[in-house]
N, C-alpha and C positions, 0 to 999 in steps of 0.2 A: 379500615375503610372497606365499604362492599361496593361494588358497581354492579347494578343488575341493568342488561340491556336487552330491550325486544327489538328481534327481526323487522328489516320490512321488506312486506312484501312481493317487492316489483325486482327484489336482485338477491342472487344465490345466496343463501345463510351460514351458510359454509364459508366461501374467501373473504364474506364483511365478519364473516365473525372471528375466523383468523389473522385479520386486517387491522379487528380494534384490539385484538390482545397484543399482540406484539404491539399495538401504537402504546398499549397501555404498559408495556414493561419497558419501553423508551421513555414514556415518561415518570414513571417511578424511579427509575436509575438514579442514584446520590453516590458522590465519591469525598465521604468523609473519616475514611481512615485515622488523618491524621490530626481532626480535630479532638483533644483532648479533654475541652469543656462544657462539651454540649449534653446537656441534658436526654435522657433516655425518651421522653415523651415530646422530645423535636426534635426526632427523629421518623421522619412522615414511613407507612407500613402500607401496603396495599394485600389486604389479607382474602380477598373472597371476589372473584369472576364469575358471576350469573348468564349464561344462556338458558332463561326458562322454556324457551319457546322453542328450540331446536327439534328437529322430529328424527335427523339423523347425527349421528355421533359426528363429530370432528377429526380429519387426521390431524394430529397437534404436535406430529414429531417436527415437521418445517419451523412449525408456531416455538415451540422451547427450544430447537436446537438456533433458529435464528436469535430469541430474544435470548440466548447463552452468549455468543457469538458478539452480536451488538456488545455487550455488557463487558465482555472479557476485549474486545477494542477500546472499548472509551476506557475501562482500567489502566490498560496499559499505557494510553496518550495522556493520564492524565498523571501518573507517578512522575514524582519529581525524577531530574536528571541525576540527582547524586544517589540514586537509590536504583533505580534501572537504567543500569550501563548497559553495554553492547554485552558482556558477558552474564547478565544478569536476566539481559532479555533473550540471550543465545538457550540458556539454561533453562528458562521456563518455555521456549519452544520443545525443548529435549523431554521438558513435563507430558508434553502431550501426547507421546509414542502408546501411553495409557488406551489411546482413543486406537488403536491399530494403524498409525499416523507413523509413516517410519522418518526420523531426524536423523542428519549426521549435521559435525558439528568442525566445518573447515576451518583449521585457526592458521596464527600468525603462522607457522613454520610451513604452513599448505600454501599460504597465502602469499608468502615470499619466495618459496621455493618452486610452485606455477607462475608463478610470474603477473599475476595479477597487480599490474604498477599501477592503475590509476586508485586501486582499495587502499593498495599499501599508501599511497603518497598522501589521497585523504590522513589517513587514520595515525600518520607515522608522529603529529605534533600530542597525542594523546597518551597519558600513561595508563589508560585502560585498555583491556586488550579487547581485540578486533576477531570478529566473528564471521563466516558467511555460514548461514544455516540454509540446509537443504530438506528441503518438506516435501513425503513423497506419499500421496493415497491411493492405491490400487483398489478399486472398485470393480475393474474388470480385469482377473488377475493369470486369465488365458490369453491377454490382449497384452502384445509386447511392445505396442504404441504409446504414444501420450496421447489424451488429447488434447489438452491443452496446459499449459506452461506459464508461471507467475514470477514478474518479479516486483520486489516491495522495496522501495525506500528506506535505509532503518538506522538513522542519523538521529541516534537517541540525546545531542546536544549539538546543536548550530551555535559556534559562538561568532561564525567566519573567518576563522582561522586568520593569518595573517592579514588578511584582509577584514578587521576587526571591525563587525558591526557596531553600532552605536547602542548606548544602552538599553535606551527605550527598543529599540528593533529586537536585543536578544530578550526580552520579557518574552516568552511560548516558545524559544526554540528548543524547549521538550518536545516539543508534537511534530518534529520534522523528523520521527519514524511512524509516522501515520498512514503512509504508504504500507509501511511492511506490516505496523498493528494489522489494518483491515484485510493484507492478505495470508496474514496465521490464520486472523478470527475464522477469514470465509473457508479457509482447509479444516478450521474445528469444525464449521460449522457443517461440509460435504464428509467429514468421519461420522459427527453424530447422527447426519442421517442415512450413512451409508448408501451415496450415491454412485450409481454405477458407470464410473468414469476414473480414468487415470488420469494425475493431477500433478505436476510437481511445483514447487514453488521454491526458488532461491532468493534469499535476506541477504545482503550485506547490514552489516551491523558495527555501526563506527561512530565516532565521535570526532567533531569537525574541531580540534584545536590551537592555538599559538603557542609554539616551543621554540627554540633555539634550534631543533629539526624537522619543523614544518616544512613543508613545500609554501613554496612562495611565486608570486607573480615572476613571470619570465623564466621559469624551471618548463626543460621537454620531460614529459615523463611519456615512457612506455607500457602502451597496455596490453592485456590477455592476446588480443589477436593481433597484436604487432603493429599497430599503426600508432606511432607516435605523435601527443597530444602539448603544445605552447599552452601554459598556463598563464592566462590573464588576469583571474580574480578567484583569490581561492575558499569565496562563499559562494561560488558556483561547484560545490562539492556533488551534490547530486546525481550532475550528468555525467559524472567520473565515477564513479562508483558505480551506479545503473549499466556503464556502456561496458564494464567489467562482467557485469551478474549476466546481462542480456549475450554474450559473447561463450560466456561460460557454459549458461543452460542450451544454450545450442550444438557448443563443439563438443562438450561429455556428455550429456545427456541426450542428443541428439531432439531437442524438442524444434516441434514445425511450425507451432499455434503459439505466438508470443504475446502476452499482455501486461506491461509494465505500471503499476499504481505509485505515484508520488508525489507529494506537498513539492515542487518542483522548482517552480516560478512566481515569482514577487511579479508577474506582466497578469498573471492568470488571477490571481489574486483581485488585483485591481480592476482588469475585466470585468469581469462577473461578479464580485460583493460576496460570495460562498452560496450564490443560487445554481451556478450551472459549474461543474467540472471541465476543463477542456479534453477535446478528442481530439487525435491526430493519430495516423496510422499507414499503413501500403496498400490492404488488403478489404475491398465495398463489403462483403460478406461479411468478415469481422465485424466491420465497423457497425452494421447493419445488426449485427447480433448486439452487440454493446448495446447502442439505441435504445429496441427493444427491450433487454434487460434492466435500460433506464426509465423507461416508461412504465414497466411492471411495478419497480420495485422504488419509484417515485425520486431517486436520486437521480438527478439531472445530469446530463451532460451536451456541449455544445462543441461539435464540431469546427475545429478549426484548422484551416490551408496548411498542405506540406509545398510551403512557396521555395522554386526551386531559387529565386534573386537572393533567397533569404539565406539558404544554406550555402550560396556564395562568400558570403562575407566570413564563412570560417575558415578562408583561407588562410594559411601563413607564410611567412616567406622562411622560415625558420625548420618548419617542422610538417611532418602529415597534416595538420588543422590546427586551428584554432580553437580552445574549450568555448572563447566567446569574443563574437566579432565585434557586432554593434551592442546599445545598452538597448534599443526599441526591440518591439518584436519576439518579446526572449520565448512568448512562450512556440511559438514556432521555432525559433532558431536553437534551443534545447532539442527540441524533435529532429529536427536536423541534425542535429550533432549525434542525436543517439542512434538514427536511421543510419549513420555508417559504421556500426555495429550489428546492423540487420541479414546476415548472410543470406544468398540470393535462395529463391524456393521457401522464405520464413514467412508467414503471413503475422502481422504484430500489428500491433497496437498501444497506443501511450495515453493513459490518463491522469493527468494534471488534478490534482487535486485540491490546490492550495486555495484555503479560504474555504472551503469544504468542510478540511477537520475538526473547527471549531464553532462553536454557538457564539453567541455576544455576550456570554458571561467569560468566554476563553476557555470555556470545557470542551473536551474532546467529544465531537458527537458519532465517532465508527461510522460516518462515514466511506462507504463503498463497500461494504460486508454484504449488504443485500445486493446490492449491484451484481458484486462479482456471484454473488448464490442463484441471481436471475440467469447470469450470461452462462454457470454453471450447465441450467437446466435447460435454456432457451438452445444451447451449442446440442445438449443428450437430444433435443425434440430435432436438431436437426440432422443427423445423424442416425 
């Protein structure tokens, strides 16, 4: 297939023409690996992109290293769970060290032996083993700052652990490390272009399931920074595992600029239909950059209230908090819960992802890859 398209006119030829190639390698995207029947000639090919009319060249490193990027997130949300485990997607981050992308790869014995309780207590009902991978890009490499700090989601199977979802419910919880997919893709995507920024990004990478040593409702466990968490319902995995990563990339890593991506809440979900992401955060400036990055890069997000009534109800009488107090509200009161993991002087941010990750066929659409590659550029412009 050839698409041959002219310019017009009245707006730069250059970002509509950047604009419709990437739109056109999101829509060419097919993930049929595993189809063993299908014939060679149904298999749709998009072989030739025409700008006749251009008079100046393209830069097209944005243009390929995003429509890379896009393509290697929807891959990975879209591989079944018995095939990319937490060690399988630990491993193909370690892949990427190729790109000058430095991986370390923290396992079970780092994992237990730092005391990271809320990873270990997720991950502990699962016989795959548990990862946190560390992604680190030095773009500016006389510069001993970060500027900015990621963490992803990366619950390569939700099944809700003792708190056993229903069957229809666990049909896609592959795609609940959709969070961490889009924030490897958007670090592939700042090596390919070699962006002049220091970047690090920390995955937890677990599988949420029911053993005979699961954690279970009514278990305290203790997390990274010591404050002790009452488990009420252990398919609220998420905010336990994030309040570990976000706690971690602060005290060793010493990062300032915090932005958490996650398929999170079943509340945000049903919000918004997967048109708008939720936004919650501490810091207008942030938030303000996000925004803007969602307006560039057409992936939406919608602010929503850090209600202080709301972060009340994670009280316990038992323990430091509550993982979860009421059922309304979750997508606020997750931010809440993960905001006392926020050490004082961090400027963060949380985006809610769910209902995002997938189209209405139930494919993974890499959702947030651009986002995060806007707020990349939009944070360098501010700076």
């Amino acid at each position: 297939m050839e698409i041959i398209w002219n310019k017009s006119a009245e707006r730069d030829e250059n970002t509509i023409a950047a604009g419709l190639a990437l739109a056109l390698e999101k829509a060419a995207y097919r993930f049929d690996k595993y189809q063993t029947q299908k014939k060679a000639e149904d298999f749709p090919e998009l072989e030739t992109v025409s700008f006749p009319l251009l008079k100046k060249p393209v830069e097209w490193r944005e243009v390929t290293a995003l429509a890379n990027a896009v393509r290697y997130a929807r891959d990975l949300g879209n591989e079944p769970p018995n095939i990319l485990t937490p060690e399988v997607f630990a491993l193909d981050i370690k892949r990427l060290e190729y790109l000058e992308l430095k991986v370390e790869l923290l396992d079970w014995d780092y994992i237990r032996r730092n005391k990271l309780g809320l990873i270990e207590a997720v991950a502990r009902g699962s016989v795959n083993k548990t990862y946190v991978a560390v992604m680190q890009w030095c773009g500016k490499p006389k510069q001993k700052e970060w500027d900015l700090g990621l963490v992803g989601k990366g619950v390569t199977y939700d099944s809700g652990g003792i708190t056993l979802k229903t069957d229809s419910q666990q049909i896609g919880e592959k795609k609940d490390m959709c969070g961490a997919a889009s924030v490897v893709a958007a670090m592939k995507a700042a090596a390919l272009q070699k962006l002049p920024l220091n970047l690090i990004a920390v995955l937890p990478l677990v599988e949420n399931m029911p053993a005979p040593n699961a954690y279970k409702p009514d278990d305290v466990v203790t997390s990274l920074s010591g404050q002790t968490v009452e488990i009420v319902d252990t398919d609220g995995e998420g905010r336990l595992i994030l309040a570990d990563a976000l706690w971690l990339i602060q005290e060793k890593y010493k990062v300032k600029t915090v932005v958490d991506m996650a398929t999170l809440t079943g509340s945000t979900a049903y919000i918004f239909g997967g048109f708008y992401a939720g936004l919650l955060g501490n810091d207008v400036t942030l938030m303000s950059q996000i925004k803007e990055a969602a307006r560039q890069s057409g992936e939406k997000v919608w602010e929503l209230p850090m209600e202080e009534k709301i972060g009340k109800w994670l009280k316990s009488e038992i323990a430091d908090m509550k993982q979860l107090g009421k059922k309304e509200a979750d997508s606020t009161q997750a931010a809440c819960f993960l905001q006392r993991y926020i050490q004082k002087g961090t400027c963060w941010a949380h985006i809610d992802i769910a209902g995002c990750e997938t189209d209405k066929k139930g494919m993974a659409t890499g959702y947030g890859v651009v986002l995060l590659d806007k707020l990349f550029k939009t944070h360098l412009a501010g700076n």
